[in-house]
N, C-alpha and C positions, 0 to 999 in steps of 0.2 A: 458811606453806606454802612448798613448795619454789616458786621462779622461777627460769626461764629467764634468761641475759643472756650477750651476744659477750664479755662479758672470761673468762667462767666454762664450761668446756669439760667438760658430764658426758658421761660413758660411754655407753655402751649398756647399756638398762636388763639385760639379762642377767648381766651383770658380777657374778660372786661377790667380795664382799668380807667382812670380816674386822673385829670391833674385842676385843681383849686386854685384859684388865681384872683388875684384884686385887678378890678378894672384895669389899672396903667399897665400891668402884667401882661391881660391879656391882649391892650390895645399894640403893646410893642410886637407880642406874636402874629398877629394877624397883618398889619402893616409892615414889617422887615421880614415875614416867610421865614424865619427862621426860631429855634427852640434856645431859652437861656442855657448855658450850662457854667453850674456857679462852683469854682475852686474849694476843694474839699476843706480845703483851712481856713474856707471863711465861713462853715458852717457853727453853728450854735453851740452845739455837741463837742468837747475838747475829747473825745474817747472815736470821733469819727476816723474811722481809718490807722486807730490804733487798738494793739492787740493788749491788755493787763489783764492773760487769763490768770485761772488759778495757779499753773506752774511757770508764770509770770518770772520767778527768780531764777530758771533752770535754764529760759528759752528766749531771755530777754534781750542775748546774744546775736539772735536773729533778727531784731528789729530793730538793731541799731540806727536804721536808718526812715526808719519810720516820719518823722518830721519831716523830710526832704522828700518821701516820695508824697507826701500828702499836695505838694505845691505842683504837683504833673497831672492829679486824678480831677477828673468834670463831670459834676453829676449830674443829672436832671430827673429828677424824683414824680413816682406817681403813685396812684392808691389803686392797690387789688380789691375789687368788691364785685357784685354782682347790682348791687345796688347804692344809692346815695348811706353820705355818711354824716352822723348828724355833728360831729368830732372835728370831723375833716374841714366842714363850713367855718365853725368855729375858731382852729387853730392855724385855716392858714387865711383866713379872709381879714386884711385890718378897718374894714369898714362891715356896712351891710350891703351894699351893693356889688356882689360880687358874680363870679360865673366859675363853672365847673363844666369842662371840657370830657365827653364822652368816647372810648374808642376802644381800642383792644390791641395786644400784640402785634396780632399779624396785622392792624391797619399802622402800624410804628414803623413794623419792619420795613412793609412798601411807601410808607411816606419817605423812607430816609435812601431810596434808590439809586436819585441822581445827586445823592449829598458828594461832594470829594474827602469829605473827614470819614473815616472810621467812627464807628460808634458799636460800642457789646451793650448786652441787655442782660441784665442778673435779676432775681428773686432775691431777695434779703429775708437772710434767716437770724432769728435771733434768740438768744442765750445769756445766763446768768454766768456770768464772767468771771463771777467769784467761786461757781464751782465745774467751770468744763474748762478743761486742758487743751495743747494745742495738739497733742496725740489725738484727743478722742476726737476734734475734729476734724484732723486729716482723714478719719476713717468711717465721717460719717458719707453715707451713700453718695450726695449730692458730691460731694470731694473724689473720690473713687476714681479714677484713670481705669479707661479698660483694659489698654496695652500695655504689658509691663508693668514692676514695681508693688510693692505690698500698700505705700502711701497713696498718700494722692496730693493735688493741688488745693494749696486754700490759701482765700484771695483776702484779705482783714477787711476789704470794703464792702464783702457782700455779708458783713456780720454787724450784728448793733445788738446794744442790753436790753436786757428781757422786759425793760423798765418802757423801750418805743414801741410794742409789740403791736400796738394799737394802729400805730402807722403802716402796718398789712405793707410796704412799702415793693413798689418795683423801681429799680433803678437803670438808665440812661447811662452810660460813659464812654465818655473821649479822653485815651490817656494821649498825654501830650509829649510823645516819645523822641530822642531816648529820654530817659531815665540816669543820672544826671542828666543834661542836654551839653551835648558836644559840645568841645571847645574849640571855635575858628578863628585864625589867628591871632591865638593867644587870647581870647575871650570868650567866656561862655555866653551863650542868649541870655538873656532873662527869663526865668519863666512868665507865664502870660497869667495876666489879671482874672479874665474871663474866658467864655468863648462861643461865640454864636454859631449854629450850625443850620446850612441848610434845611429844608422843610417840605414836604408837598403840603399843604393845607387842607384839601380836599380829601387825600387819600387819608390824612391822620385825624382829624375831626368827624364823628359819626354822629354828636349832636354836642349841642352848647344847653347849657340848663345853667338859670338864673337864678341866686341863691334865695330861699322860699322866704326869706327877711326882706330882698330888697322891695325899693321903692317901688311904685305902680310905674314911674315913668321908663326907669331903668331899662327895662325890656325894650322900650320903643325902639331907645335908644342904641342897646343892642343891634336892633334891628336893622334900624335907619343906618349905620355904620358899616355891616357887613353887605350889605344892600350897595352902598358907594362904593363898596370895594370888589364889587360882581364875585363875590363870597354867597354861595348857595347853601347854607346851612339849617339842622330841624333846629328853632330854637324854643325851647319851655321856659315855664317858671316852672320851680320846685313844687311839688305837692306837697311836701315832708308836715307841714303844719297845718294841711287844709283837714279840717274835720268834717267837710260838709261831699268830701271827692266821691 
């Protein structure tokens, strides 16, 4: 179920976000009830979850361990907008027939109610890495502790270069604790490849919209699918390219 914690900074539950998915994506989420969440070291980005601020040589003592905690963090990524993104279609669709999933915080928070996994929700903020320090952001507001202490808590996952800004991103996570993972007689676990987490479908879906590129049939097919799977959902095609709406 979603929790609360001061490293993890959610929105306001009104917040429309956004998740972009190629057909097989979304045909796995709506048939297993459950959300991807993909290990942080297997993203694209080699700077994911690691901090090379500007005072990088002073502080880099602290992050010694950086690489090892990247193999515990689970992200499942989405888009803050108010509206469709013409970007978003484009960089995360590998086809033209794809769909973009409608909803908002608080319909996240109560999909993930009767999950048994933990899950936090952060806002991703982002910065030019080659000139803010890891002082200036302990002491930016969103960092700030109320109780106690002049610093505050900062998390290197809810930060990315100024260069992804475009990715408005909210982030999903399941850390897979502890951090190493305990050692039981005499061996520690593995850490885990992936990790699927429960879902309400109904409560976390507020509409499906079909990317404004695909095919005519595409939608049907949409259709026809959620329909077999007594899944009650609004579903569109994208306006985005109609000139004549």
């Amino acid at each position: 179920m979603y929790k609360e914690h001061h490293s993890f900074h959610t929105p306001e539950k009104e917040l429309t976000v956004w998740r972009y998915l190629d057909f097989e994506k979304f045909v796995d989420l709506i048939t297993s009830g459950k959300l991807f969440f993909c290990r942080s070291d297997n993203f694209e980005d080699p700077f994911e979850g690691i901090f090379r601020l500007k005072d990088y040589e002073t502080t880099k003592n602290m992050f010694d361990d950086q690489h090892i905690t990247k193999q515990y963090y689970f992200l499942n990524c989405w888009h803050i907008n108010e509206n469709q993104s013409d970007a978003m279609w484009k960089i995360f669709l590998n086809t033209k027939n794809g769909i973009a999933i409608k909803s908002t915080v608080g319909n996240i928070i109560e999909s993930l109610k009767d999950s048994e996994d933990d899950v936090n929700i952060s806002k991703v903020y982002y910065r030019d890495f080659d000139k803010v320090t890891f002082h200036e952001l302990m002491f930016e507001s969103q960092n700030r502790q109320i109780l106690g202490g002049r610093g505050g808590s900062v998390n290197q996952f809810n930060y990315k270069r100024i260069s992804f800004e475009h990715e408005k991103e909210l982030r999903l996570y399941h850390v897979d604790l502890p951090i190493p993972h305990a050692i039981k007689n005499g061996i520690p676990r593995e850490p885990l490849t992936h990790k699927h987490i429960d879902i309400n479908l109904s409560e976390l879906i507020n509409e499906i919209v079909v990317a404004p590129f695909a095919d005519d049939w595409f939608k049907n097919m949409v259709e026809n699918l959620t329909k077999k799977l007594n899944l009650n959902f609004v579903i569109t095609k994208s306006d985005l390219y109609n000139l004549n709406q």
